[in-house]
Structures are given as C-alpha cells and as structure tokens.
C-alpha positions in Angstrom: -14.5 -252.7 106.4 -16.2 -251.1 103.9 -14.3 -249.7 101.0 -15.3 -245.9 101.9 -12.6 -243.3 101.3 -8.5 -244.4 101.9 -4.9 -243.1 101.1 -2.3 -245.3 100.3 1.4 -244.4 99.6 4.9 -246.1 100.1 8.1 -245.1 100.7 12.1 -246.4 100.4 14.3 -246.2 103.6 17.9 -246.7 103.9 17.2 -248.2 107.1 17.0 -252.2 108.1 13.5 -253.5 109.0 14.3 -253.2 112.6 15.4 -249.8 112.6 12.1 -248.7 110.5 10.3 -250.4 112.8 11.6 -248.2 116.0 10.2 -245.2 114.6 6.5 -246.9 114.3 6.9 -247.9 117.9 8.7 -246.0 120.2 7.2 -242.9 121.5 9.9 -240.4 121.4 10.3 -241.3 117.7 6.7 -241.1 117.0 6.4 -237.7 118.2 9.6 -236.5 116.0 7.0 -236.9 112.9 3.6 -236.8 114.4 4.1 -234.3 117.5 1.9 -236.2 119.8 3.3 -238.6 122.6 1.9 -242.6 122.0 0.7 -244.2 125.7 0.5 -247.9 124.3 2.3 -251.5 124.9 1.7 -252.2 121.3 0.1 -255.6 122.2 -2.8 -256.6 120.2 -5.9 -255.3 121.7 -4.5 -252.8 123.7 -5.7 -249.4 123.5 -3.4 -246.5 122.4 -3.4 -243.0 123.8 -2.0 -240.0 121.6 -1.6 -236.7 123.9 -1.3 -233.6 121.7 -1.4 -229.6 121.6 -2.7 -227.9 118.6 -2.6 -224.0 118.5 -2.8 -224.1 122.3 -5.6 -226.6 122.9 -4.4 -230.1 124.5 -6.2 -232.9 122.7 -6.5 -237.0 123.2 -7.0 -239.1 120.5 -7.2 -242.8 121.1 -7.1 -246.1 119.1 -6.6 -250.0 119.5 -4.0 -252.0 118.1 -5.2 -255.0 115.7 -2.1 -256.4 114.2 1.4 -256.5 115.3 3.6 -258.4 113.3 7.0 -257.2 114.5 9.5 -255.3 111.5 6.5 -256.9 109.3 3.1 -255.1 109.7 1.4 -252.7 112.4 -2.2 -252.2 112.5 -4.3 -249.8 114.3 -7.7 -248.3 115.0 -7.6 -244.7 115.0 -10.6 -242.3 116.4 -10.9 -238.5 117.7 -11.1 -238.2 121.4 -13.7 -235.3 120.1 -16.4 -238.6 120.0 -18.7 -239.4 122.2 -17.7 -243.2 123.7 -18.8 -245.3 123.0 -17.1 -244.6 119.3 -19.1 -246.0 116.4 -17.1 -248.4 114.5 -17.7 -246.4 111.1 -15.8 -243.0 112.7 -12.7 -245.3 113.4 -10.2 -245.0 110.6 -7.6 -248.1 110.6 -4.0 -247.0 109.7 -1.7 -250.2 108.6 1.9 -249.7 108.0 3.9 -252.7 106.0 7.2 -253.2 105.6 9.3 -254.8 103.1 13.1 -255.3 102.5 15.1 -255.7 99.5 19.1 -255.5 99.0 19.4 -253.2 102.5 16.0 -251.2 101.5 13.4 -251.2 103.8 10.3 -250.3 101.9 7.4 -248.7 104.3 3.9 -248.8 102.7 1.0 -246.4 104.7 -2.5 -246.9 104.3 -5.6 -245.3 106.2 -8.3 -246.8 105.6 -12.0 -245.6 106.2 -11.5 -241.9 106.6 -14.5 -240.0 106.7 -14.5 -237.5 103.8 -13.4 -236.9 100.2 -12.3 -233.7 102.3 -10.2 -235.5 104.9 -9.0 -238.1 102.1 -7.7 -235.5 100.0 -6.1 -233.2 103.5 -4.1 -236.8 103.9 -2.8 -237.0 100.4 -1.7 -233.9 100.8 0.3 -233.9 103.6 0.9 -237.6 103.7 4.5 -237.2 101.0 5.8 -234.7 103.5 5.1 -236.9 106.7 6.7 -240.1 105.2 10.0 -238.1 103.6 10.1 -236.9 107.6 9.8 -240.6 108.7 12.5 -241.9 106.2 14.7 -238.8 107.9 14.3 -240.3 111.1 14.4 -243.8 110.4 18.2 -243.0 108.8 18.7 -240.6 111.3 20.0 -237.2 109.5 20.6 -235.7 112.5 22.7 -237.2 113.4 25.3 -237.1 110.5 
C-alpha cells in the first residue's frame, strides 16, 4: 500500500494481552468505544459488518479481515458502505492494532493506514487520544470498580 496519508498512536493498559484483546474482538465491547455493532468471525478473509446510527441515519460500513494473530496483531480493511461495490482498493483504509506486554502492561499500538485526506487524517488525530483513553477504560474495566 502506498504510503498516502496514516495516523499512528499507542497506548498503555493495565490489562493482560488477553483481556486487551477482548475489547478488539467482541462485539459488545466494540460498540462501548465505537457505537456500532461488529457482524464478523474474525477469521482471515472474512468480511466484517459494522451497523451504526448517526444523528438518526442507520449506516453499514464493511471491511475484510487480513491478519489475526490472536493477543498479538489484528488487521483489517475498512471502507464506507456509502461506495459503490465493487470498492476500489485505494478507498479502503487498513486499520492494524498491535499489542505488546511488558511487566503486566499491555501496550496497544493503532494505526490506519491509507485514509483518504489530509482532512480525514488530521479528523483521526484528533479524536483518536480520546477513543484509545476510552479503550484502555474498558479494557480495565472502570465500571466496574
């Protein structure tokens, strides 16, 4: 993939691998950070579904997974179900989360890759702290304390 526009950041968890990994792959903990429901097996090459409502308007994004390295490394296509199938490989973005542990500190590393705009990269740096600080929550699950 070309290197066209990306966002990068990391993040340290007070969580095990395992549990980190939970919150990258199970739906109910997905939508706690994302607000969409995930329709996927999380196989490699199987297509993901993510079923949303934004201001009223029910939308459905799709993607394919590409790696799936379990409490190591997820990696997935990600396009707008606003495209026209079939989806030109240069509007899919390709989001990769890694994970890392040292002395009970699971370090999460996000990276989008091949976003379409210096507009929609800096929209993700932007928000991105915020959604990872909310991941981190839910991996060590403050709400339950």
């Amino acid at each position: 993939m070309d290197d066209l526009f990306l966002v990068e950041s990391s993040i340290e968890i007070n969580a095990t691998p395992s549990q980190v990994w939970q919150i990258l792959t199970q739906p109910e903990k997905i939508e706690l950070y994302t607000g969409f429901n995930t329709i996927t097996d999380w196989k490699e090459g199987s297509p993901i579904v993510f079923e949303g409502d934004y201001k009223g308007i029910k939308y459905q994004d799709r993607g394919k997974v590409l790696v799936n390295i379990p409490n190591e490394k997820l990696s997935f296509q990600f396009w707008s179900g606003m495209e026209k199938d079939p989806v030109p490989e240069e509007n899919k973005s390709v989001i990769t989360y890694e994970l890392s542990e040292k002395e009970g500190v699971t370090t999460l590393k996000y990276i989008r890759e091949n976003l379409s705009s210096l507009d929609e990269q800096a929209m993700f740096e932007e928000h991105l702290p915020s959604v990872l600080e909310i991941m981190k929550d839910v991996a060590e699950d403050k709400d339950s304390e």
